[in-house]
N, C-alpha and C positions, 0 to 999 in steps of 0.2 A: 752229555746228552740228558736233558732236563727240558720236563713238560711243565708248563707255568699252570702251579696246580696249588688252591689253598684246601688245607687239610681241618675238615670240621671232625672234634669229635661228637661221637651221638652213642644210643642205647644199645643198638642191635646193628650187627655186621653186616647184613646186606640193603635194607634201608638206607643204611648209613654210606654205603657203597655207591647204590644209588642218585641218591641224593647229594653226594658229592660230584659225581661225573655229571649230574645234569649242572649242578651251581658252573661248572666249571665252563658248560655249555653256554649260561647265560638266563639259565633259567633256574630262579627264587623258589622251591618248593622243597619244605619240611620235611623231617625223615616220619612223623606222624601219617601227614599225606600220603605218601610213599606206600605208605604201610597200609591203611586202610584200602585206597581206591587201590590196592593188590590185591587185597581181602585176604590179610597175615594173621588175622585173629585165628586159633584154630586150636581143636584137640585132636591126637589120632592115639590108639592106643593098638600096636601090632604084637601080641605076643608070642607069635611065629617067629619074630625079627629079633635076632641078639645082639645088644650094641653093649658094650663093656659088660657082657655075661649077665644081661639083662634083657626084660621085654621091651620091646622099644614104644616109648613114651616121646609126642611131642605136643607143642602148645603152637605148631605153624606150622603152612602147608611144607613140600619139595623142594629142597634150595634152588633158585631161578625161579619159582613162580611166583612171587610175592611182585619183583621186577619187570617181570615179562608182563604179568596181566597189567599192572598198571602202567607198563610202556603202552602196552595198547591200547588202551583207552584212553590215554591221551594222548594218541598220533605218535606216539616217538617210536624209531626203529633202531632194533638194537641187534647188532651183528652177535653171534658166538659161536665158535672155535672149541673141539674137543682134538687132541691129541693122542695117537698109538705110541709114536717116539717124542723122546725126551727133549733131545736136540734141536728136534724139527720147534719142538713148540715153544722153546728158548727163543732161537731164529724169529718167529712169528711172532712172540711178544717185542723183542728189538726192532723189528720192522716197524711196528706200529706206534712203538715210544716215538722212532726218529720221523715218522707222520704225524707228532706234535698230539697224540692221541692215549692220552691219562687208561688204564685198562683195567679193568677189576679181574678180578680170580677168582676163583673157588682152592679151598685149602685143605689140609688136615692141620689140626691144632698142634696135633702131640707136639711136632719138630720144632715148632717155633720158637729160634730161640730168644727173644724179645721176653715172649709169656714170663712172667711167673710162675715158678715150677705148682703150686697149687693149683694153678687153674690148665694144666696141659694133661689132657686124657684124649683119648681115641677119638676124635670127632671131624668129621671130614668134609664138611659144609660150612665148612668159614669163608668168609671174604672177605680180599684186601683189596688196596686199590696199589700197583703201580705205577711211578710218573714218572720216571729215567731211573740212568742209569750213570755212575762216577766211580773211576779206581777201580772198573771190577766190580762192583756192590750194585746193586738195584735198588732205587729207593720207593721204602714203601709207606702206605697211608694207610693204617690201620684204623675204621674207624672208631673203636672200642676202646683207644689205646688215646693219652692225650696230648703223645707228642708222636713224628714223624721218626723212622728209624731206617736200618738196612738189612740188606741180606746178601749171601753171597750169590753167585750162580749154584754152586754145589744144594747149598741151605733154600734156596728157594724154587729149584730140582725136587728136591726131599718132597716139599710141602705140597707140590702141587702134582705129586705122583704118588699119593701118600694109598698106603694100600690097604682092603678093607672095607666095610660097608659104605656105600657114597663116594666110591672113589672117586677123584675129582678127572682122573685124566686130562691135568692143565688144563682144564677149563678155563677158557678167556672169555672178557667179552667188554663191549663198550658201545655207546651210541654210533649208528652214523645219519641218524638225519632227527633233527627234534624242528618242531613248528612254530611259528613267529610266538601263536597265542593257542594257550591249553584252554580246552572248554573242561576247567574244573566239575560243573553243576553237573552234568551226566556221567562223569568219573565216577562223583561222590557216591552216586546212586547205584551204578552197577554195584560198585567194588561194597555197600553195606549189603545191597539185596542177596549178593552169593555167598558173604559172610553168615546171613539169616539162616540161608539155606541149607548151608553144609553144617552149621554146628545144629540145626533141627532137623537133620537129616534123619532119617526112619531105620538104616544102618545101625549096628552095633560098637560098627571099629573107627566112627568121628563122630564129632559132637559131643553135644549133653550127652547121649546113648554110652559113648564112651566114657566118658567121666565117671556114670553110673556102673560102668563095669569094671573099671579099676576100681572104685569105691567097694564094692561089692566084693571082690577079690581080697582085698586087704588082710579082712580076720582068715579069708581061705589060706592064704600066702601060710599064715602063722601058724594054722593048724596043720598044715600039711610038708610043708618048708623048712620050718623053726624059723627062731627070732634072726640067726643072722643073716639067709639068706632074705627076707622078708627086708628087714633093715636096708640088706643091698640094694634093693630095688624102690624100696621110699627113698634112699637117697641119691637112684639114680633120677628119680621122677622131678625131686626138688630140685638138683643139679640145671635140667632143663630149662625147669620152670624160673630157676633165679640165677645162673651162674650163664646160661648160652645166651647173652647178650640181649636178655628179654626188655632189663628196664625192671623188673620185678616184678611178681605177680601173673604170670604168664603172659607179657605181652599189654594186659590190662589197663597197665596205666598208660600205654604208650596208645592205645585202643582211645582210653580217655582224654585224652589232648588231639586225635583225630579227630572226635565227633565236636570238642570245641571248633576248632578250627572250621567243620563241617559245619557247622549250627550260623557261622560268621558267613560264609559263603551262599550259603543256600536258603538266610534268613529264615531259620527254622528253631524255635527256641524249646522247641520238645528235642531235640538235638541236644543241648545244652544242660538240660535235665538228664538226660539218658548218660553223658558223659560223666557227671557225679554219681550216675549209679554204677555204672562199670568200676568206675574207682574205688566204690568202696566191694563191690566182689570182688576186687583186685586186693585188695586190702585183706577179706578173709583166706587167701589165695596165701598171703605173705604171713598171717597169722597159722596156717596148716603145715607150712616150709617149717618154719622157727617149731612148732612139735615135734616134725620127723627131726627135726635137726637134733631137739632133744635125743628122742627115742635113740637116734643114730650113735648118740655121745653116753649113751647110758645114764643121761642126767634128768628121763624122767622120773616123775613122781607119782602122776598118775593109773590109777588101774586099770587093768583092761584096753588101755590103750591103742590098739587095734582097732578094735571094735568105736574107740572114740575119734580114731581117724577117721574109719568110714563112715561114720556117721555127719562128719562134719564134710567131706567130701560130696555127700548125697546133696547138704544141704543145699552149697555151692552150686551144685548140677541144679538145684529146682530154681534158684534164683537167679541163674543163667538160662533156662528156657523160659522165666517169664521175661528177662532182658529181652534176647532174641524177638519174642511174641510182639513188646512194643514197640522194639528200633525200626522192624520190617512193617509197621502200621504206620511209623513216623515218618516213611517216605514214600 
């Protein structure tokens, strides 16, 4: 039982998810696109929420809605399936392999055994894509990964019952109905104007607002924490920001290759300028990673370094609400 599925790899797992089941569909559209007309650019900073005994930090919205909103905005309807029992939702994925229909998931990383032990920690909003099934083994399309691999029933049981924040409860899901023709040009435009919105949102706990209050926490963290629990949590924040399938830079550069592509679509060449500037925020984004990573490893040098976090994190925050300020003028 084998679904006729070509495996791209790409940056970030559910984009890449995406944009695979639609290819397979018969529709050409980029895991950048994906991403944008989703409106995947995003900060949330919750420190109510503890994910590996830390505040929870991301740089994207709720897994599924990066896909969802940009299913809908371009006419595609996309079925999903949560599961109470196990069995039941093993069953349910096999049903829909042998209706010739490729399935994505939602996962926990930890179990995977594929990963690389370095990069398997607690995180339970992955996605893969399944497209049959040989010998007992289910064969999966990881898009992060840059060959195709297996899993057992037991092993792929584990990952998609995986338990803890975000649990997945076998979340399935896949297209059943996509449109001859995508009207791209009002995608584009939704999915930047709510991107504008929510990282200049007037909230403390998204956006720049947020950025600025992790920033601002930093030297708090140190005075009040010590260095290693502080540590913990810079290097859960870069984790995020460069190891969960961002592409680098929170997302940014993958941000930057959307608004190209958008600027080509929508003949808009202040598009095309705004993507070189994303990139290079993106850029000081991967420049603050490589500090904590420092800090993390005990190999800085510098003093006070806390305080030269936050400072550099602010700066990012002001250069990110003037981003925002022009993108949402540019359309």
């Amino acid at each position: 039982m084998k679904v006729d599925f070509e495996h791209h790899q790409t940056a970030h797992c559910e984009n890449g998810v995406a944009s695979n089941l639609l290819r397979n569909k018969g529709i050409e559209i980029s895991e950048p696109m994906i991403f944008g007309i989703g409106s995947g650019l995003f900060f949330v900073y919750l420190p109510f929420l503890k994910v590996n005994f830390s505040p929870g930090f991301s740089y994207r919205p709720m897994p599924g809605t990066i896909f969802s909103k940009a299913a809908k905005r371009l006419g595609i309807k996309i079925k999903r399936e949560k599961f109470s029992d196990s069995k039941k939702a093993q069953q349910r994925l096999e049903e829909n392999l042998k209706s010739n229909n490729p399935t994505g998931l939602q996962v926990g990383v930890f179990n995977l055994t594929y990963f690389p032990e370095e990069y398997k920690f607690h995180f339970n909003a992955h996605n893969l894509v399944v497209y049959g099934k040989e010998n007992g083994k289910f064969l999966i399309s990881d898009p992060v990964m840059d060959f195709v691999t297996e899993l057992s029933e037991a092993e792929l049981e584990k990952v998609r019952f995986a338990k803890g924040a975000l649990s997945p409860k076998g979340h399935m899901y896949y297209p059943i109905y996509v449109p001859e023709n995508l009207h791209l040009e009002e995608a584009i435009k939704k999915g930047i104007r709510e991107t504008c919105n929510k990282m200049l949102a007037p909230v403390p706990l998204i956006g720049v607002k947020a950025i600025r209050w992790v920033a601002r926490n930093i030297p708090k963290w140190a005075e009040k924490k010590g260095a290693k629990t502080t540590n913990h949590y810079l290097g859960q924040l870069i984790r995020m920001q460069e190891e969960i399938g961002t592409g680098g830079g929170g997302f940014r550069y993958i941000y930057g290759a959307f608004l190209q592509e958008a600027a080509d679509v929508l003949q808009n060449e202040k598009l095309r300028e705004l993507s070189k500037e994303i990139t290079e925020i993106g850029d000081l984004w991967r420049d603050f990673a490589v500090d904590i990573a420092r800090v993390y490893k005990n190999r800085n040098s510098k003093s006070d370094i806390y305080n030269h976090l936050s400072k550099s994190m602010l700066h990012i925050a002001d250069l990110e609400e003037a981003f925002y300020k022009k993108l949402k003028k540019a359309i």
